[in-house]
C-alpha positions in Angstrom: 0.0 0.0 0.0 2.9 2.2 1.4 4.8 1.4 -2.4 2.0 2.3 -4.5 0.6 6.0 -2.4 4.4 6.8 -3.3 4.0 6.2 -7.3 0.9 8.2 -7.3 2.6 11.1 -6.0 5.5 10.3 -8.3 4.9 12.4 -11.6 7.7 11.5 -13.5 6.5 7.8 -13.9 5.0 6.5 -16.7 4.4 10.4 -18.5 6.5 8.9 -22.1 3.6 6.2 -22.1 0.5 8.4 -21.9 1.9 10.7 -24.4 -1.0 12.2 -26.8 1.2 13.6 -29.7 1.9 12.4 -33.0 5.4 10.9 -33.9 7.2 12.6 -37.4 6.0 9.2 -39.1 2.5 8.9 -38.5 2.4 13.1 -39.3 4.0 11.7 -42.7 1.9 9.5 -43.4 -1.1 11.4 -42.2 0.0 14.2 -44.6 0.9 12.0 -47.5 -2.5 10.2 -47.6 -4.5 13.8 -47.6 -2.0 14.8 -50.6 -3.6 11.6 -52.4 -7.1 12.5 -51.5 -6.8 15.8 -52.8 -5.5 14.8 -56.1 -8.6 12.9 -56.5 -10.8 15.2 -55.2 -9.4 18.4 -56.9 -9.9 17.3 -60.6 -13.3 16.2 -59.8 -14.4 19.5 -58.1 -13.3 21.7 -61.8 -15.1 19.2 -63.5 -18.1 19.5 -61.4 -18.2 23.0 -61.3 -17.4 23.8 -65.0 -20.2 21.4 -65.6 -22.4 24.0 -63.2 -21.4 26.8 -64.8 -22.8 25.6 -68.3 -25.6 24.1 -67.2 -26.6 27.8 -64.7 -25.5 29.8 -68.5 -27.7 27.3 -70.3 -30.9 27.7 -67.9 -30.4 31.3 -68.1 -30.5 31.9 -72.0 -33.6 29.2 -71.9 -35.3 30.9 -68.8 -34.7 34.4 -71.1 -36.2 33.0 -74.5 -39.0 31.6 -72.6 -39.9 34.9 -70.7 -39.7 36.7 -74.2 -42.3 34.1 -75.6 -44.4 34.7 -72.1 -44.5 38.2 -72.6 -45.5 38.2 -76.6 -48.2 36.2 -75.6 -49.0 38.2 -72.6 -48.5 42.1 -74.2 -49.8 40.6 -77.6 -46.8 42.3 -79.0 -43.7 40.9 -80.4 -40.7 40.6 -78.4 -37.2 39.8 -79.3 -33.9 38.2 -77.4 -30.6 39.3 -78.7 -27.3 39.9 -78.8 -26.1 42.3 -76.2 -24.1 45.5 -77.4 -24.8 47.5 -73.9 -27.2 47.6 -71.3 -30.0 48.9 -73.8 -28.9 48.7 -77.1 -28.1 45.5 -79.7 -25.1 44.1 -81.1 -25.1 45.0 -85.2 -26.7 42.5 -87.4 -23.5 40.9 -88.1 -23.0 39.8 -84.9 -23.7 35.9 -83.8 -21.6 36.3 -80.9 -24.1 36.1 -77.1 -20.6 36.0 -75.2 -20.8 39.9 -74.2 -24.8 38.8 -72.9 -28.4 39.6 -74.1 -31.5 41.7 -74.1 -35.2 40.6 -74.0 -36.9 44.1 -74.9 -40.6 44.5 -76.9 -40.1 44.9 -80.3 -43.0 46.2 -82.0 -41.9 47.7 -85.1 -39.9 44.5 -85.5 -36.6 46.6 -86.5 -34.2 44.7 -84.3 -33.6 47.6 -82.1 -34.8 48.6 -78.8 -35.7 51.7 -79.7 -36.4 54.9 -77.5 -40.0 53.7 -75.7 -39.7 50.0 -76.3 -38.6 48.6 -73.1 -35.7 46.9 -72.0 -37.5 43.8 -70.2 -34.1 41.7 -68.9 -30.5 42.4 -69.1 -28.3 39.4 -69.2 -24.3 40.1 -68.5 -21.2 38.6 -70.4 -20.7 34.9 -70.0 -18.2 34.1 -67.3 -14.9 32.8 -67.9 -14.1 32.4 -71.6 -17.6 30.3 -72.1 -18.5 31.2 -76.0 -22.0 31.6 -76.8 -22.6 31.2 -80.8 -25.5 31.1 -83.0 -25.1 30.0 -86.8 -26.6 33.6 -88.1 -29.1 35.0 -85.5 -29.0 38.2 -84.0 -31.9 37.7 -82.2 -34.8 35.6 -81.8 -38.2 37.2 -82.3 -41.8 36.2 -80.4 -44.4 37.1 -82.1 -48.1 37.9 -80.1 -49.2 34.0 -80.5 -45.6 32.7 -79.4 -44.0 31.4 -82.2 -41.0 32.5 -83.4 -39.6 33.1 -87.5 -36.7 32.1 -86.2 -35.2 28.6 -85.6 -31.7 28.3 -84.7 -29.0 26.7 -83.0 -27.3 28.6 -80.2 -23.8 26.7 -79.3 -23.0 27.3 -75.8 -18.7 26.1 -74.7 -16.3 26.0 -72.9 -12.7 25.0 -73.2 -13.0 21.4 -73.2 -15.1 21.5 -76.2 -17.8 19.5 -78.4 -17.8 16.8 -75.6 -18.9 18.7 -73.0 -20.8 21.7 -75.3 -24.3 22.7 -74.9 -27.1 23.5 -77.8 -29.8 25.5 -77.2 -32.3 25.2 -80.2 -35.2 27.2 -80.8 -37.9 25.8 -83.1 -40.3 28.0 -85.6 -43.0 27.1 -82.8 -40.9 28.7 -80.4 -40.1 25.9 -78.4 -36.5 25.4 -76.5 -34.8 22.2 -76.0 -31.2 21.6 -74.8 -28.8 18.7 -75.3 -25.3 17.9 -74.6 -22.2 17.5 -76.4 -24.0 17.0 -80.4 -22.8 20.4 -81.8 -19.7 21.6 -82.6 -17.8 24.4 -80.5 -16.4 27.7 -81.8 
């Protein structure tokens, strides 16, 4: 009894075997397996989020052709989407590059132009890092009052890994938007 009231007191006994730290090797190896988990993880996350990014730029040209098509039908005017020069005005006719953004304005003198008193219904900004937004002649896409358009067309939405990964947005003479993935070609 007397040996083991004198251990208790005793604080240098046994302190190296209740150690809590880590030794250099286990810190290593710690260290080393995170290094490999973030190698795997890393790639996968840009992948993931340039997958979100075209898919967020897809929904919002679709969300913006669809509103236009709402509002024809709604105003019983026509409406047009196109290619943004600034905050109010169009690209020139030329133009079938969306990159710099788009503008859903009434239209109804039809003249491509949001001219003074035809309002400026949305404002879409440039497309974020380097995605290319392409059409294969449009300017714009018109809605007329019962929601069809005169324009079909083929908008070709990328990034840089290309076709593979590549959106289309297509816009049928009925007015109509569907998307796929990866079946047209990128600028």
């Amino acid at each position: 009894m007397e040996n083991k009231l004198s251990l208790l007191g005793n604080q240098k006994v046994g302190t190296l075997r209740g150690q809590m730290g880590l030794t250099m090797i286990e810190l290593l190896v710690a260290i080393a397996i995170l290094a490999i988990l973030l190698s795997i993880a890393v790639p996968s996350f840009i992948t993931f989020a340039q997958n979100s990014r075209l898919v967020g730029q897809t929904n919002d040209l679709v969300t913006s052709l669809n509103y236009a098509r709402s509002e024809a039908i709604k105003r019983g005017v026509r409406v047009s989407v196109c290619s943004r020069f600034d905050n109010t005005t169009c690209s020139s006719a030329a133009v079938i590059n969306w990159d710099a953004g788009w503008l859903v304005f009434v239209n109804p003198n039809n003249n491509a132009v949001a001219d003074a008193g035809e309002t400026v219904l949305q404002v879409r900004q440039p497309l974020e890092n380097g995605n290319t937004l392409r059409t294969a002649g449009l300017q714009r896409v018109t809605y007329q009052n019962s929601g069809f358009s005169g324009n079909a067309d083929t908008f070709r939405l990328c990034d840089s890994r290309g076709t593979a990964s590549g959106r289309a947005i297509v816009v049928s003479l009925q007015g109509r938007v569907s998307t796929s993935t990866g079946t047209t070609p990128c600028p």
